[in-house]
N, C-alpha and C positions, 0 to 999 in steps of 0.2 A: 668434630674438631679436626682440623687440619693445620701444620704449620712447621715453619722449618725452623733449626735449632741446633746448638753446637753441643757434642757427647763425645767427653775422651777427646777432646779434640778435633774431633773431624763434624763436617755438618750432616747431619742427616734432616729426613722428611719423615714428620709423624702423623700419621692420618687413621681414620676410620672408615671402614667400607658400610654400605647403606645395610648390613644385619647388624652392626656396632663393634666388629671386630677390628683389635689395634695392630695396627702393621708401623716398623720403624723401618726403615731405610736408607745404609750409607749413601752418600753421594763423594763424586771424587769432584772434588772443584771450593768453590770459595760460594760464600752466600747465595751469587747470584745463579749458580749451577743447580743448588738445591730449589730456588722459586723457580727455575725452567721447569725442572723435573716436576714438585709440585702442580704445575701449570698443567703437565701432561698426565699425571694421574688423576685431578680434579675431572679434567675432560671424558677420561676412557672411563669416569665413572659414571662419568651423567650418560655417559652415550651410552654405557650397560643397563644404567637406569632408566632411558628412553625406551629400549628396547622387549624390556619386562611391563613396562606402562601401556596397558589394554587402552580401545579407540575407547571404551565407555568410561574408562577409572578420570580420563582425560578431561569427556564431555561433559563428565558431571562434576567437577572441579570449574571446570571452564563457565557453565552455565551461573554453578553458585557464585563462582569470586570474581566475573567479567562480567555474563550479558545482565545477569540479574540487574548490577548496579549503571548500565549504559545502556539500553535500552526500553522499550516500553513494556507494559505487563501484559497487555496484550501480546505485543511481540513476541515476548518471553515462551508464554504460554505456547506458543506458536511451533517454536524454536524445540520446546520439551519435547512434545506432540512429533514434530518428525522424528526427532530420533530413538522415543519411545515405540512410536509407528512404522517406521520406515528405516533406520541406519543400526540402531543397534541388533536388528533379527541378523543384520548383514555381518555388521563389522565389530558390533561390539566386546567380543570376546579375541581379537587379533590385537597385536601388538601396532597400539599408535603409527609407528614409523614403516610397516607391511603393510597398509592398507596402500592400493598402486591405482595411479590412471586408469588401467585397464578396469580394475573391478568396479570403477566410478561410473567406467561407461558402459560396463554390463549391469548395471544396477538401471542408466538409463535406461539402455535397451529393454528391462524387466517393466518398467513402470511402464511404458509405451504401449508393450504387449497387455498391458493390464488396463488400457485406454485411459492413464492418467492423462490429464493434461500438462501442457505444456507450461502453464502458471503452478501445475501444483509440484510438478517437477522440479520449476526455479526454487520453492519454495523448500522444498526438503534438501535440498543444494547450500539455500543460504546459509543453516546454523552450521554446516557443515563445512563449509569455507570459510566463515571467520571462524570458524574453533582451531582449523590447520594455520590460519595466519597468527593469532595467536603464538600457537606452539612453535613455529620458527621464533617467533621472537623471543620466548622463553630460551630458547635450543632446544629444544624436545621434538624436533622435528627440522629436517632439511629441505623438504616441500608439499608443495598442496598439492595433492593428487585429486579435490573440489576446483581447481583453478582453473580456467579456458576449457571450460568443458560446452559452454553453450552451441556452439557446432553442433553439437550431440544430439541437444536436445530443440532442433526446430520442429515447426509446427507445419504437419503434414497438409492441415486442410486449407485454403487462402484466405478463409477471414476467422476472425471467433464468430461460436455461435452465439446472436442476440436475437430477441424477440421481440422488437419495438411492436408499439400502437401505431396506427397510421394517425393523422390529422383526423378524419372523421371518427375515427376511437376513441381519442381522446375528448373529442367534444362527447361523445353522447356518455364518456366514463362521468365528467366533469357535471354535466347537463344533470344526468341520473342521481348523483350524487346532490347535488343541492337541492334536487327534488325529494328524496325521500331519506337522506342523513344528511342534511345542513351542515350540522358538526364539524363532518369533516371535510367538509369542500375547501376552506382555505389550506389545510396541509395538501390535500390534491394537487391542487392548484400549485402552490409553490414546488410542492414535486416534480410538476410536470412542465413549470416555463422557469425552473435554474438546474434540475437534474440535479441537486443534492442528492448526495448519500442519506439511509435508514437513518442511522446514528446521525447525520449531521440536522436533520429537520429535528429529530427529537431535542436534539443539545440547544438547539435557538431559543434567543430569549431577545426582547422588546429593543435591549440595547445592541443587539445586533444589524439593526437595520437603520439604514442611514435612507431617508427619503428626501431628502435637498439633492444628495448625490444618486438616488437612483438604484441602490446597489445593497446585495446585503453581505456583512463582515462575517467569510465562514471561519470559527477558531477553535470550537470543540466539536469532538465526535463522542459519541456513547458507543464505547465496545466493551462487550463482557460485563456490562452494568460498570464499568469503569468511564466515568468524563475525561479525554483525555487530548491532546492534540487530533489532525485532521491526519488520515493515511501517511498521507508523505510528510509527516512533521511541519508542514506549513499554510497559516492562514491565506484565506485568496477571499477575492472581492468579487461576485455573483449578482449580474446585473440584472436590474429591477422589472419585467413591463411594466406598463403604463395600470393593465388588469390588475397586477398583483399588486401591487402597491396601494391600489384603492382599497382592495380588501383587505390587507393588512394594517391598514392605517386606521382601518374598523373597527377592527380586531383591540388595536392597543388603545383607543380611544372608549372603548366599553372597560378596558382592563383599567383603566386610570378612574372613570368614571364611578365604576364598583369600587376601585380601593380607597375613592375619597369618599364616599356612601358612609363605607363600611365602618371610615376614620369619624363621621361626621356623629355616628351613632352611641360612640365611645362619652364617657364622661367628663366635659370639656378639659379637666385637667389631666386626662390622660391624652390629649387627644396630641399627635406629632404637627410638624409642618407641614406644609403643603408639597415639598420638594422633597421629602424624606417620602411620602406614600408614593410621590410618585415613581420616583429611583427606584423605590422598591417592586413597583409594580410593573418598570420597563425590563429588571433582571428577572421578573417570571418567567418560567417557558411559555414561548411562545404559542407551541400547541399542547393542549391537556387535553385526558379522558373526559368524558363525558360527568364525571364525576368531581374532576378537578385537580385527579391529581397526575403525575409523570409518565408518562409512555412508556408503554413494555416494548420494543421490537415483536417478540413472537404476538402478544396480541396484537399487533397491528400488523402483520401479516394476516392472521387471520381475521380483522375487520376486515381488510383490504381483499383479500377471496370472497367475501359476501357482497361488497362493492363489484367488485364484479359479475357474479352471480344474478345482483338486483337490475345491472345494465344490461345485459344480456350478453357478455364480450366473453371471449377464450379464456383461460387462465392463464393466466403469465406471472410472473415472479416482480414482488415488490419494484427490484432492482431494475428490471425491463422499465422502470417508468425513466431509468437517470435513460437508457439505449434509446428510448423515445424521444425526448426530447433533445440529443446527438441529433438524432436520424431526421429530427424536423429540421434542424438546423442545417443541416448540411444540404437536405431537400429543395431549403430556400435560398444556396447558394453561400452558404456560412466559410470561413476560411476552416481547413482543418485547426490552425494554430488558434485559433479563439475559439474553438469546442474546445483544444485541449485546458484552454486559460479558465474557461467556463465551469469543466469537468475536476480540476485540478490534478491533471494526469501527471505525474516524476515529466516523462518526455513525451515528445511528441511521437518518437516510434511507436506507445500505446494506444495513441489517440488512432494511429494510421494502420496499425495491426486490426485493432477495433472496428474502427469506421472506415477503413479506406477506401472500401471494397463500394460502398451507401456513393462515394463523389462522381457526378455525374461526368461519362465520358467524352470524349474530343468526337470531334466528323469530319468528314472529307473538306468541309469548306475550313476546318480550321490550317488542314495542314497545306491546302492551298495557297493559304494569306503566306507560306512560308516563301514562296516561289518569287523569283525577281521578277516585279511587272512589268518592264520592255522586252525580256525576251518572252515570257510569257504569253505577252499580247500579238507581239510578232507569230510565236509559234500556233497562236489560237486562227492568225488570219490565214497562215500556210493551209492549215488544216479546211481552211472554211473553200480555200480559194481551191483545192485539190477538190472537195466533196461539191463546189456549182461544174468544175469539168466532167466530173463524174455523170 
């Protein structure tokens, strides 16, 4: 309770301090002297009560009553995990508004020594700077000590590390595969000519794919057994070959075929439309176990090490197949911006941190064509005409 008021005649200010103790207060002046005053003890109280406010009492207020309800659950989880892991050993016992620059970039310094990378770095940064952006706007803080810190944190080495397939990898992975697990040759296959994401091939379903237009509609991902938007919050359009498209259109034309079977076998008065099994059979997922039913990521990782294994190829990680099919692209002269469109990268500086290092380089004859060709030519004849005196 706080508020100002006339006693005996003179105005004073009545308030309470954050243990609940009542304090009154003459003031020498008329009404508006006393809501000045007030103004200025409101404040020196929040800022004492900033200052008793630990970086953890903050982050987990922040977590519950902001990112919970504006962010993804993934994310979230994400967001807990650093600070459980990584900021509160640091900071979470310090006073909110002492947490400085400096300790932000000895913290980078520490993770660096510890061979984090440079994405896992941004990543324990991020809950960490909208929680300080937040608390300015609360007033519980006067600045982000998480803010322009990325200086800090570049990356030592010139490219990320990826492990693509080569072109003949991919065929004898592809080849091997429909040879001795059929199954799963069409997820292969779409793996490896659109570079979807784990989660994005699992989340596909019949009405995803458009084959008039060639392309297939990415909009859900599977993280943490959650369906839920794609990485960056945004759908993208993933263009078809001519290959995948044939097999896919196999694919949903057995899947329609079976569900009007299935429908036909029903007793005629139970039996639906013809357009009701179908719809229904185009929102199936697209690829299923062998069994029928939803894709695990971790099992398909570990089908996908036996696919390997029965090819004869190195081990590489699921994700090496989206770096393969990048690196084919770019091999064959692809624009980085359309890997990026492809990939669905936030920007294109991902795409060029990633792959930029894969874009084949320039040669002497390019930087030639830069030169003006009459002096040029002139200068070529000087030269010919010195080397017959010679």
């Amino acid at each position: 309770m706080a508020c100002v008021r006339k006693w005996r005649g003179k105005w004073v200010v009545d308030w309470r301090d954050p243990s609940g103790k009542r304090f009154i207060e003459t003031v020498d002046g008329d009404r508006d002297a006393a809501k000045r005053r007030l103004g200025e003890i409101l404040k020196t109280g929040e800022q004492a009560a900033s200052k008793r406010l630990t970086f953890k009492d903050y982050a987990e207020r922040w977590l519950e009553n902001f990112a919970k309800a504006t962010i993804k659950q993934s994310t979230y989880a994400e967001y807990e995990r650093a600070f459980k892991v990584h900021l509160y050993p640091l900071f979470g016992s310090k006073p909110l508004v002492k947490v400085t620059r400096k300790m932000v970039r000895e913290m980078i310094a520490a993770k660096q020594q510890d061979q984090r990378s440079q994405s896992t770095i941004k990543n324990i940064l991020a809950p960490m700077r909208g929680m300080y952006n937040q608390a300015i706007d609360d007033g519980d803080a006067f600045e982000n000590p998480a803010a322009r810190v990325g200086k800090f944190n570049k990356r030592k080495d010139p490219a990320m590390q990826i492990n693509p397939l080569t072109r003949e990898e991919v065929k004898t992975l592809l080849d091997k595969t429909r040879e001795k697990s059929p199954h799963w040759y069409p997820l292969l296959l779409c793996a490896t000519r659109t570079g979807m994401r784990e989660g994005e091939l699992i989340a596909l379903t019949g009405a995803n794919i458009d084959f008039r237009g060639q392309f297939i509609e990415v909009q859900r991902i599977l993280s943490r057994g959650e369906l839920t938007t794609p990485k960056n919050g945004k759908t993208r359009r993933v263009d078809m070959s001519g290959q995948l498209k044939d097999v896919l259109q196999d694919i949903l034309s057995r899947k329609r075929a079976e569900a009007l079977r299935n429908e036909m076998e029903k007793p005629a008065s139970e039996r639906r439309d013809t357009a009701t099994v179908v719809n229904e059979a185009m929102d199936d997922w697209l690829f299923k176990t062998p069994a029928g039913t939803q894709l695990d990521p971790s099992n398909l990782r570990k089908v996908f090490s036996k696919l390997l294994t029965d090819a004869k190829l190195r081990r590489i990680r699921f994700h090496d197949l989206r770096h393969s099919f990048a690196s084919l692209l770019i091999g064959h002269g692809e624009s980085l911006p359309y890997v990026r469109d492809q990939l669905g990268h936030h920007s294109i500086q991902i795409t060029v941190d990633t792959y930029g290092h894969l874009v084949p380089g320039g040669n002497r004859q390019a930087v030639d064509r830069l030169d003006d060709v009459t002096i040029r030519t002139a200068e070529t004849t000087e030269a010919d005409t010195r080397a017959n005196v010679a």
